[in-house]
C-alpha positions in Angstrom: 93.6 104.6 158.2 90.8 101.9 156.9 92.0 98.1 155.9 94.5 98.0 152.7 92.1 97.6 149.7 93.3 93.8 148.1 92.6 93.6 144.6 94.0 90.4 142.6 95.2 91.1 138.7 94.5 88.8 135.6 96.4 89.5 132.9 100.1 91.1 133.4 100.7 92.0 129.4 101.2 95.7 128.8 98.9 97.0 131.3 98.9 94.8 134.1 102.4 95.2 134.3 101.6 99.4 133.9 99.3 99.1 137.0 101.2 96.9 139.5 104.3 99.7 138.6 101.4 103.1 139.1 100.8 101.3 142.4 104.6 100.9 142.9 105.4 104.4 142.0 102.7 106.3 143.7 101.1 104.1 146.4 101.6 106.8 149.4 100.2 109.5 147.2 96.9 107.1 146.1 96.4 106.0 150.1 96.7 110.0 150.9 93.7 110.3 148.6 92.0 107.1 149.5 92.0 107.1 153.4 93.8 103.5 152.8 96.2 101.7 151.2 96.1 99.5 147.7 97.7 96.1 148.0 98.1 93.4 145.0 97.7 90.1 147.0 97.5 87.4 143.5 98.2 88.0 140.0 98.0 85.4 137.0 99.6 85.4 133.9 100.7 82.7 130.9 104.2 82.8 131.3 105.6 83.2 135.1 109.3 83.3 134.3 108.6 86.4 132.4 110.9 89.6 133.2 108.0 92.5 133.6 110.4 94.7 135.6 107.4 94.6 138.6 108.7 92.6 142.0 106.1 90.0 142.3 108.2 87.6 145.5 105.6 88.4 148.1 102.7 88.1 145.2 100.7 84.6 145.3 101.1 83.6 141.9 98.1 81.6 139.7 98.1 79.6 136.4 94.5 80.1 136.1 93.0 83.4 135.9 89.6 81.4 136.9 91.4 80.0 140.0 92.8 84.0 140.9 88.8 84.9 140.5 88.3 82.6 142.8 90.3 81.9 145.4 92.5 85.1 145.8 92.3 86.8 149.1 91.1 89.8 147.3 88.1 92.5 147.3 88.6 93.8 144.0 89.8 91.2 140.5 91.4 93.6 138.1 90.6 91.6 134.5 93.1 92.8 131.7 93.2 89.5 129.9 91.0 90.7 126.8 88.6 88.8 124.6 84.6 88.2 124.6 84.6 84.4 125.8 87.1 82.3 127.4 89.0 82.8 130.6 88.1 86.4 130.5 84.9 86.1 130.5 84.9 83.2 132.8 87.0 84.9 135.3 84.6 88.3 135.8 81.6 86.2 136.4 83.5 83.9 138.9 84.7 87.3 140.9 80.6 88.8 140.8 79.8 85.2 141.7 81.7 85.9 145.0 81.0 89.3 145.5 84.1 90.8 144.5 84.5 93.9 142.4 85.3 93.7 139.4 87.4 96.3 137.2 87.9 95.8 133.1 89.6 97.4 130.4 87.8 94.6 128.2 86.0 96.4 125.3 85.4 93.4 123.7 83.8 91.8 126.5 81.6 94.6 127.8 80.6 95.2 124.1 78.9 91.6 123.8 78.1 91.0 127.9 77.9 94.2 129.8 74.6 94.2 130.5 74.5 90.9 131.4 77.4 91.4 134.0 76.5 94.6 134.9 73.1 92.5 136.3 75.1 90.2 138.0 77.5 93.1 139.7 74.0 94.5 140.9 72.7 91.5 142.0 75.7 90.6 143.9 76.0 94.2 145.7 79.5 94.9 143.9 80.9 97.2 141.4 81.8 96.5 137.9 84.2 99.4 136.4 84.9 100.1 133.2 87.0 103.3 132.5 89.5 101.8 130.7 87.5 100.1 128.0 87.3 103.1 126.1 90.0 105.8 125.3 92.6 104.8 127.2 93.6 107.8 130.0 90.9 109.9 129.3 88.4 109.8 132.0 85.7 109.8 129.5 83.3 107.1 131.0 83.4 109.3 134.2 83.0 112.8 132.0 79.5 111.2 130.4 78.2 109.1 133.6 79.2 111.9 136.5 80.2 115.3 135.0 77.6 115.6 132.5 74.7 113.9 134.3 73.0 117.1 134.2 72.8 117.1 130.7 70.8 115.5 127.9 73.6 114.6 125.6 72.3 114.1 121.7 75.4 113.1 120.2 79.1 111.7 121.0 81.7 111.3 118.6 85.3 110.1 118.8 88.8 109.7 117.5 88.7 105.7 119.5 91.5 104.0 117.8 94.9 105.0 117.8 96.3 103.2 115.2 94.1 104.2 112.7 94.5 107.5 113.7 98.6 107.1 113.1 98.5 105.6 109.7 95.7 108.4 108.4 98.2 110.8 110.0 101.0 109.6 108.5 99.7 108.3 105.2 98.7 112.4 105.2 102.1 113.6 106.3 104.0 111.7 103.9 102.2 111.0 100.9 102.7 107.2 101.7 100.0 104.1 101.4 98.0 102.7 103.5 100.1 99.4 103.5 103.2 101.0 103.9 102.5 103.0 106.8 100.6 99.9 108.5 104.3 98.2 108.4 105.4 101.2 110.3 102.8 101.4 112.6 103.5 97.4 113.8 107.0 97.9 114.0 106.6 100.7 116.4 104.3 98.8 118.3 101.4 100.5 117.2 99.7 97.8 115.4 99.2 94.3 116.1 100.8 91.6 113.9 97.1 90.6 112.8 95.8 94.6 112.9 92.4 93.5 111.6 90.7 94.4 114.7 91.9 97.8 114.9 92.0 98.5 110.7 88.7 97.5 110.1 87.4 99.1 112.7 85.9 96.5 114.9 88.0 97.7 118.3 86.2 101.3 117.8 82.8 99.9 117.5 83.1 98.3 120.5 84.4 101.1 122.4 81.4 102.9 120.8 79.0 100.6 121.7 79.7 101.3 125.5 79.7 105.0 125.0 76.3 105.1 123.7 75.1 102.5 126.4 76.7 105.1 129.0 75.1 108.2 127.1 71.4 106.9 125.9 70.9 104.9 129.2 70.4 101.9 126.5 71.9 98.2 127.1 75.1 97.9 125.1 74.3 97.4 121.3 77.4 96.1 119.6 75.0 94.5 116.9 73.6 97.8 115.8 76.7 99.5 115.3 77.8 99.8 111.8 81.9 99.4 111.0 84.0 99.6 108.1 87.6 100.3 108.5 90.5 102.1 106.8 92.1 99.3 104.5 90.4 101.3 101.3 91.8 104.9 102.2 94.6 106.0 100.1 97.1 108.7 99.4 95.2 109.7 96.6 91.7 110.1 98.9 93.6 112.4 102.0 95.6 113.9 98.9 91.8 115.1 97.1 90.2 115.8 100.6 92.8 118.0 101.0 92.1 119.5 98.1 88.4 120.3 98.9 89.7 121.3 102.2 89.0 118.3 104.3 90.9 116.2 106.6 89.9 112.2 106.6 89.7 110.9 110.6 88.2 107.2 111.5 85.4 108.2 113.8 82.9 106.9 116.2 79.8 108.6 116.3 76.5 107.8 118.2 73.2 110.2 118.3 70.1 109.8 118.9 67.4 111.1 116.2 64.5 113.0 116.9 62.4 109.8 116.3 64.6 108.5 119.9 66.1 105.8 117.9 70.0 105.7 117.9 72.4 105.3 115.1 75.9 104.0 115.5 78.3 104.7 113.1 82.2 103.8 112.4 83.9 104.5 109.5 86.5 107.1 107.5 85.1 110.1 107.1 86.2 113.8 105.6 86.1 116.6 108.4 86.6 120.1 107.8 89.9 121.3 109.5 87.5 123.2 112.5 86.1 120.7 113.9 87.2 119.5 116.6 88.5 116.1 116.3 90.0 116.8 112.8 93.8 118.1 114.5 93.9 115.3 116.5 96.9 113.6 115.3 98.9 110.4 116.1 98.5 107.8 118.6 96.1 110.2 120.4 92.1 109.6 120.6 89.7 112.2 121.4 85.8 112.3 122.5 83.4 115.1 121.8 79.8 115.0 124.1 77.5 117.1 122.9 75.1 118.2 125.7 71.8 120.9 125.6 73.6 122.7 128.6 77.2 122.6 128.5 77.2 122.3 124.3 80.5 120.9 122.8 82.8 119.1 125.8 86.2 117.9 124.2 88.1 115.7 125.9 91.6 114.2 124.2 94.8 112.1 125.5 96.7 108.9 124.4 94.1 105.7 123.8 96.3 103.0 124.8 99.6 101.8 125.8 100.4 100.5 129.8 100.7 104.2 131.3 97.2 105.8 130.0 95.5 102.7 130.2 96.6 101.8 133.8 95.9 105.5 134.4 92.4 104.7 133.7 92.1 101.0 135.5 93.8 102.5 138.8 91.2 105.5 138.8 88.3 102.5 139.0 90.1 101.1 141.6 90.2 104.3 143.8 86.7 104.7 143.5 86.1 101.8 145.0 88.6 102.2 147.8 86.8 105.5 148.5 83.7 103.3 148.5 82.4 105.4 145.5 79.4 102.4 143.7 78.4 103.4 140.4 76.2 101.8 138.3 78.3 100.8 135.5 76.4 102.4 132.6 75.3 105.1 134.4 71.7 103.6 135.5 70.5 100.4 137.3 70.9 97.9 134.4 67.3 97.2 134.7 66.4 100.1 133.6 68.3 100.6 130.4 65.5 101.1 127.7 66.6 99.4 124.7 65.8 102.4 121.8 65.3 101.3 118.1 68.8 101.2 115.8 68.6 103.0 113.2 70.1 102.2 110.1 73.2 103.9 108.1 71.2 103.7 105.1 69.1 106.5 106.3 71.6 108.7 107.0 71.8 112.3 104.9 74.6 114.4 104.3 77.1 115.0 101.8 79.5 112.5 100.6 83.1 112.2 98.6 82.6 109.6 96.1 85.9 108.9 93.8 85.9 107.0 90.3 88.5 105.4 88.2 87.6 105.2 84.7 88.4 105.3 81.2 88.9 108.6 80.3 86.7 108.5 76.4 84.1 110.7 75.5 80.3 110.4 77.0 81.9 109.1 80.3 80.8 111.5 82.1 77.5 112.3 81.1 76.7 108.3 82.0 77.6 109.4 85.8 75.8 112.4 85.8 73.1 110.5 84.4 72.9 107.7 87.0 73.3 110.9 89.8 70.3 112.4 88.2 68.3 109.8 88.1 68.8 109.0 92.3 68.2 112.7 92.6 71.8 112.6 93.9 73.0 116.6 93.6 76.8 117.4 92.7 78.4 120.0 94.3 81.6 119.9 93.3 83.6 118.1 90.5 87.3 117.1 89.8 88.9 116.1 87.1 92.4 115.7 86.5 94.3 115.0 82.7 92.7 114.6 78.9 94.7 112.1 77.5 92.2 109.5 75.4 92.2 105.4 76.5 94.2 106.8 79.8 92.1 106.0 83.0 91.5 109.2 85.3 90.0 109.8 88.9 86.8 111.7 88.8 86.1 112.8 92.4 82.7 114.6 93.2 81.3 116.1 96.6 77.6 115.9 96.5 75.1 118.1 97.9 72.9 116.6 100.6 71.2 113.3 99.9 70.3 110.2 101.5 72.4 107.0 101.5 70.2 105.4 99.9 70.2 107.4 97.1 74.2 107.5 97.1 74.4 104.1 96.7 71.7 103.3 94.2 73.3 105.7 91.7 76.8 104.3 92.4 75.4 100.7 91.6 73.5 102.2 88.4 77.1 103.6 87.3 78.9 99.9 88.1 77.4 98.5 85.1 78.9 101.1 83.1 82.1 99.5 81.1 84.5 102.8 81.5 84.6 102.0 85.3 87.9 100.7 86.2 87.4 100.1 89.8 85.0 99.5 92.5 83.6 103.2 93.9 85.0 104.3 96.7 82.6 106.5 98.6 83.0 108.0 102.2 80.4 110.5 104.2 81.2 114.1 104.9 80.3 115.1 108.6 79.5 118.5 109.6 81.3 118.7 112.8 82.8 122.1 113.5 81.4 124.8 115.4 81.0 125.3 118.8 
């Protein structure tokens, strides 16, 4: 058998601690399948008197993770420290500095600096590995880079963020708000104290920025890709979807138009109940490539927590036990080809737009009227209750329009004094089918 593999870990929160116990638990079976063994020389941490129920005594211990980058006696640095800047960052270009592979689960990081790292890991002859960045334990990087190489993949979409994907579930289950269920969520663990980054849907566009880097051959475009969150979804919204037959999922969704620019996309939107990603329920995450050969290629499993997610880090560091070198978005990082972004606004499809307002005669004529002159079709209309100076939800599903068009007619209507609240407005995508 070949020379142990000695890899040095940053970070022992969640899932550090989850890899240094997959190593622990299944070490024979991983050397079996590596021709050699895996051996954690160095960790670093914040806290070392910290019980993480992993024997570190024969471990060499650092403060810094810098230092660990450093000066461990190590081939591979395993960074799970998260974050764009700081010691992460600092850290992963200290190990490429010294031509050591790196492996990340660091969305964040990746999203603003992969393809400057990625030139650096080239550069310096070493790997940098990113399956754990996005979705947790599915192998989803490896799926779009390897599997479907053969394929020219025009659209991927995804379920990326498994909190969201609880509260929708349960707001849906139980009739419950938003705010309600988001208590729930962080006293399971599920949600951060501070759950902006997952709610408002920044941690799924940066796991979709690297997806579309890894399926356009483009340098990672966090900028370009458009986020809301699900803070405005409420019981009332998944209660009317329901009623048109719709479920309401937080997706990621990149594709590339048939002008070859690239428009990425997060936000809440209504799926009918076939497509794919619309019974995916919980904690879980799911991806769906679309490819011209294969077609639809679904892939789903749990997005986070210390198992799936070391799952994912400990299958980067196999590859490069086995001496596997990928580049990390798929191509030489000189030759992405940055593609044009291009921009929600031009998006067509239908759309579920709900209104509060007065309910008093001529109210709506004044919508239809600002929907007619956008040449915004409706489709369908709801209306609920005739009681006079009560406020009622109109909810309409339009025909296909533009954006554009949406929201000009919605900003016509705002001026109108029956409206009782902001609109709330989300797309409709046509996603089911094989």
């Amino acid at each position: 058998m070949s020379q142990p593999l000695k890899i040095a870990v940053a970070g022992l929160g969640t899932v550090g601690s989850g890899v240094l116990k997959l190593l622990a638990a299944n070490g024979e079976a991983i050397a079996a399948r590596c021709g050699r063994s895996i051996v954690v020389t160095a960790v670093s941490a914040r806290d070392k008197t910290k019980d993480r129920g992993v024997d570190l005594k024969n471990i060499t211990w650092f403060d810094d993770p810098r230092e660990l980058a450093a000066k461990a006696d190590a081939d591979v640095v395993v960074e799970l420290i998260g974050g764009a800047e700081g010691a992460a960052r600092d850290a992963v270009t200290a190990a490429i500095a010294r031509k050591k592979h790196v492996v990340t689960a660091n969305k964040a990081l990746l999203a603003y600096h992969g393809l400057e790292l990625a030139k650096a890991a080239e550069s310096a002859g070493v790997t940098l590995a990113l399956e754990a960045s996005v979705a947790g334990g599915i192998p989803i990087i490896k799926a779009l880079r390897e599997g479907l190489a053969g394929n020219d993949i025009k659209r991927v979409t995804g379920i990326l963020n498994g909190t969201c994907n609880y509260i929708l579930t349960t707001m849906r289950a139980t009739g419950r708000d938003f705010a309600d269920v988001l208590r729930e969520a962080q006293a399971l663990g599920y949600a951060e104290a501070d759950p902006s980054f997952d709610v408002d849907g920044i941690d799924a566009a940066h796991k979709l920025a690297i997806l579309a880097s890894v399926t356009f051959g483009m340098p990672v475009d966090i900028k370009s890709v458009h986020a809301e969150g699900i803070r405005n979804v409420t019981s009332l919204d998944i209660q009317y979807a329901d009623e048109f037959g719709y479920r309401i999922k937080l997706i990621g969704l990149a594709e590339r138009l048939e002008d070859g620019s690239v428009m990425q996309r997060v936000y809440p939107c209504l799926l009918t109940p076939d497509a794919p990603l619309a019974t995916v329920d919980g904690v879980f995450n799911a991806v769906v490539a679309e490819g011209d050969f294969v077609g639809k290629s679904v892939y789903v499993g749990r997005g986070a927590g210390a198992g799936p997610t070391a799952s994912a880090v400990v299958s980067d560091i196999i590859d490069i036990a086995r001496g596997r070198q990928t580049p990390t978005f798929g191509i030489p990082a000189t030759q992405l080809k940055a593609r044009k972004a291009a921009s929600v606004d031009s998006h067509t499809g239908e759309y579920y737009v709900r209104l509060l307002v007065a309910d008093r005669p001529g109210v709506f004529a004044d919508i239809a009227a600002a929907f007619r002159d956008e040449s915004v079709s409706m489709e369908s209309v709801l209306q609920r209750g005739r009681n006079v100076n009560v406020n009622v939800n109109v909810v309409i599903i339009t025909h296909e329009t533009q954006e554009s068009a949406l929201v000009r007619a919605l900003k016509r209507f705002q001026a109108n004094a029956a409206l009782v609240e902001p609109p709330r407005m989300m797309r409709i995508e046509n996603l089911g089918g094989n």
